[in-house]
N, C-alpha and C positions, 0 to 999 in steps of 0.2 A: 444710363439711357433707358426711354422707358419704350421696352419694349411694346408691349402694349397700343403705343400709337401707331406702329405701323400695319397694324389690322387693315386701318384706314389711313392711307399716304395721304389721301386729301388735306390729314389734319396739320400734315406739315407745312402748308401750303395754305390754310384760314386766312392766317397773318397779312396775307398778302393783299386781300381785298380788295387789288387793285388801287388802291388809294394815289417770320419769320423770328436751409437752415436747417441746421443738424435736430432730428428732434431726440427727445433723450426719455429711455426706456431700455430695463434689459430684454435681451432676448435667448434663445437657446436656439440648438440645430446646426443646422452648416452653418460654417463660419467664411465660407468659400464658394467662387461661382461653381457654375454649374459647366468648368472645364472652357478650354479653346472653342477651336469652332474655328471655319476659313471667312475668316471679317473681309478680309477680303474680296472673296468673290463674291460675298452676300453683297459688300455693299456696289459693287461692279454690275449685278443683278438690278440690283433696286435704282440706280441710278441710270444704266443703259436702258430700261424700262420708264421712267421718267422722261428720259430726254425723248425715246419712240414716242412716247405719248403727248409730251407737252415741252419740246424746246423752250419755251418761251418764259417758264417755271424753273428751269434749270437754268436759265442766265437768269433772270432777277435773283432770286434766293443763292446761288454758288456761282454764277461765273460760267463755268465748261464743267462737262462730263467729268473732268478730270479732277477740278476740283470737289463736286459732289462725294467722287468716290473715295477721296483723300481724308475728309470730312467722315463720314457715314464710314470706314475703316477704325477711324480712330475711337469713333463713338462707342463703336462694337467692341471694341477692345476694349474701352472703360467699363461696358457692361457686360462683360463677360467674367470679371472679376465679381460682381456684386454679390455677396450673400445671398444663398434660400433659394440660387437659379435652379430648375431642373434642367438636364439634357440638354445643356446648353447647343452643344454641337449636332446634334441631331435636331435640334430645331432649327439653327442656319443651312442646315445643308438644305432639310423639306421644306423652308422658305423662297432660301433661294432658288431652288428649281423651279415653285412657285410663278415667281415672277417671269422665269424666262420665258412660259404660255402662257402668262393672263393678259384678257384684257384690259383695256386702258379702263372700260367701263367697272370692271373689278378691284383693280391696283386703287383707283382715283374714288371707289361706291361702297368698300371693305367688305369685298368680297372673296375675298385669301384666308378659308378656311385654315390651310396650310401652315397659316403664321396666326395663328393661335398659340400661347407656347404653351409649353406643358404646366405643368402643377408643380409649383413651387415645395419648399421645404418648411416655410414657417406654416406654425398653428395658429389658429385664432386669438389674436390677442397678443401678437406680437408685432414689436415697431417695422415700419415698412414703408417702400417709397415708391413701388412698382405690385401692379396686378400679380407680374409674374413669380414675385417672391413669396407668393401665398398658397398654402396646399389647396386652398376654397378660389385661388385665382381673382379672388378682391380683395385689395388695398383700400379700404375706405379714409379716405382722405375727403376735405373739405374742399372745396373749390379754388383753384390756386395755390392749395398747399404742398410743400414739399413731400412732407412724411406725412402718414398718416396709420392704422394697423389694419392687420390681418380680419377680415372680420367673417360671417355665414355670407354666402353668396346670393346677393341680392335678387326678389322674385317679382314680376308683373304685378303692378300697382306700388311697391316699396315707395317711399319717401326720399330722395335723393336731393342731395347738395354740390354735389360733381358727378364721379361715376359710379355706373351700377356695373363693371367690371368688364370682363370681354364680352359675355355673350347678351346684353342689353344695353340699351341709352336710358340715360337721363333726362328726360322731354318735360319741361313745366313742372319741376320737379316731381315727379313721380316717374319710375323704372319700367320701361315701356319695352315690346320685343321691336327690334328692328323692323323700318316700312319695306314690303316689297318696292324696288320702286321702276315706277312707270316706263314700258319701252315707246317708240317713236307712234304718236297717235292716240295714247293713253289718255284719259281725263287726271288732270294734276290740281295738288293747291300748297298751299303753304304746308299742309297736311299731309298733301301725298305726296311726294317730290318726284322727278324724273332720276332716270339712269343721268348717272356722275357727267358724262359726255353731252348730255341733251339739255335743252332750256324749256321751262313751261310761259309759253307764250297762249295769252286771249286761252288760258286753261287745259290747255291741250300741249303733248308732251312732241317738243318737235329739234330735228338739227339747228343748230344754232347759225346765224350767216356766213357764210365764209368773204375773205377777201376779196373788196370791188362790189360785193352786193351792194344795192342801197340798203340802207337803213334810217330808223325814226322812232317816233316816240309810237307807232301804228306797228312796229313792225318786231320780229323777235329781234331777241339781244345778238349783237357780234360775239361769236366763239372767242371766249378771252380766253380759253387753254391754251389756243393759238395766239395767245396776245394780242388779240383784235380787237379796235373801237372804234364806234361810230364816230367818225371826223367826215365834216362836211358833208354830209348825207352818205356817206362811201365806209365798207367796214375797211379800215386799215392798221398796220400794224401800230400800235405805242412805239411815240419816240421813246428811248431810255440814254443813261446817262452812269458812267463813271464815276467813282471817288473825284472829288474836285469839281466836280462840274456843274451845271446848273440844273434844277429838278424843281419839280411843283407844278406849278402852272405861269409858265413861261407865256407871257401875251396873252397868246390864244389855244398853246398848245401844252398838253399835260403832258408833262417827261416825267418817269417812275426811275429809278436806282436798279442799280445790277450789283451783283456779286457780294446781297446781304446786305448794300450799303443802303442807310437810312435818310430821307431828306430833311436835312435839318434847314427850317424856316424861321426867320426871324419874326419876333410879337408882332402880329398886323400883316404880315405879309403871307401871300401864296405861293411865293418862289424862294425855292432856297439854292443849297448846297448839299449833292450828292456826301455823305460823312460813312466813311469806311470801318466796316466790324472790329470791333479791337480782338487780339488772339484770346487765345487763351491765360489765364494769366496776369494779362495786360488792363490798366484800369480801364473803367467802364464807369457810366454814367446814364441810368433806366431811365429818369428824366430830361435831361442835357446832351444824354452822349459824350461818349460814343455807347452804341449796342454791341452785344455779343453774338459771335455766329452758332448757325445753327445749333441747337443741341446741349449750346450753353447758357450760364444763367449770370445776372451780374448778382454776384453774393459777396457783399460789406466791400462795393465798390472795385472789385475784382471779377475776370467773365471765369466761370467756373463750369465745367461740362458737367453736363446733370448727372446726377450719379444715387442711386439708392443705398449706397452705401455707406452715406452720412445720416440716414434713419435708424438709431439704436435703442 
């Protein structure tokens, strides 16, 4: 699991857009995570936090609360084993408390200092699949790749191909600090963004519409945290749809998938059929489907839960 991304929970969440390989090197050091840790109540945290803040997130991507936490449980366990963790459980415990006072604007903007994890075991120059397995806290990895190594922790202006670790982004390739970003009223741009919960409309950082507002092509965007979109001038909830059912754009109306499920559409068409995450395990199909749930990855036709631990 890469810990890592849940600095910013947002990022689990990209995928969504409204529309979710071993490498080989020796290494030295721990051969072992960085201990237990209560998976459980982190992921009970991070998911009852999630649902506060955005229902509408938690049925597309998992379903219910329940299964988020089932999910996000398992995950933690898988990364709780990985090689070169430090403190492992002392960094779920001050995550999880974490969550249970942030805000949404924080959880959704990576602003959980908290869940930063500690400084990993490996040295520079060792194989690695996770920030957190690195004493320097960068895993330099290529963009999209699995593994990648240990490397000096990258500084403002660096050269970047994916990430510049925890405490920078990647922006246009070059390793840039984190933008302040804008509260309610703020001038905004592509540049400067607003807080996670706010939309920058006509440049200016403002609440997004809620439910029944009108809306238009004049007007700010519908709060799609809340799952809302402009239909017939009115912001309203997204239809959605179960495994089996129908999804795309139906007539005139766009139905999205729940519970990880992908719409799978036939060549030429808009509409398709809601297609259900295969487990873990279970074959997988990154082109065709079926997809894998959260967390996992389809590797050589199999959904396989990400794991750093096949970076040696």
């Amino acid at each position: 699991m890469a810990w890592t991304r849940w600095i910013a929970v947002a990022a689990l969440f990209s995928s969504l857009a409204l529309a979710g390989s071993a490498c080989s090197s020796s290494s030295s050091g721990s051969t072992g995570g960085g201990g237990g840790g209560d998976c459980a109540g982190y992921a009970s945290a991070v998911c009852g936090k999630l649902e506060s803040c955005s229902p509408f997130l938690i049925t597309v991507n998992y379903g219910t609360v329940s299964d988020c936490t089932s999910r996000l449980t398992t995950a933690c366990q898988t990364g709780s084993a990985e090689p070169g963790i430090g403190n492992f459980s002392g960094f779920i415990s001050t995550c999880s408390a974490a969550y249970a006072s942030a805000t949404c604007d924080a959880v959704f903007g990576g602003g959980l200092p908290a869940c930063t994890p500690p400084a990993g075991t490996y040295a520079n120059g060792q194989a690695c699949g996770d920030d957190a397995q690195c004493q320097s806290l960068f895993c330099n990895k290529a963009s999209g790749a699995t593994c990648g190594t240990c490397a000096a922790t990258p500084k403002v202006g660096d050269t970047c191909t994916g990430s510049c670790g925890v405490a920078l982004t990647c922006s246009n390739g070059t390793c840039a600090a984190a933008t302040t970003k804008g509260a309610v009223g703020a001038a905004c741009s592509t540049t400067a963004p607003c807080e996670a919960t706010l939309t920058c409309s006509s440049s200016v950082c403002v609440k997004p519409l809620a439910a029944g507002q009108a809306c238009g092509s004049t007007t700010a965007p519908c709060d799609t945290l809340a799952g809302l979109t402009c239909t017939g001038g009115v912001c309203a909830l997204f239809q959605t749809a179960s495994a089996g059912q129908p999804c795309g754009i139906v007539g005139t109306t766009y139905i999205l998938c729940t519970a990880g499920a992908t719409c799978k559409t036939p060549t030429g068409s808009s509409a398709g059929t809601c297609q259900a995450p295969a487990d873990d395990g279970q074959a997988c199909d990154a082109t065709n489907g079926p997809g894998c749930k959260a967390d996992a990855s389809c590797v050589a036709g199999h959904c396989t839960l990400d794991s750093a631990a096949s970076c040696k």
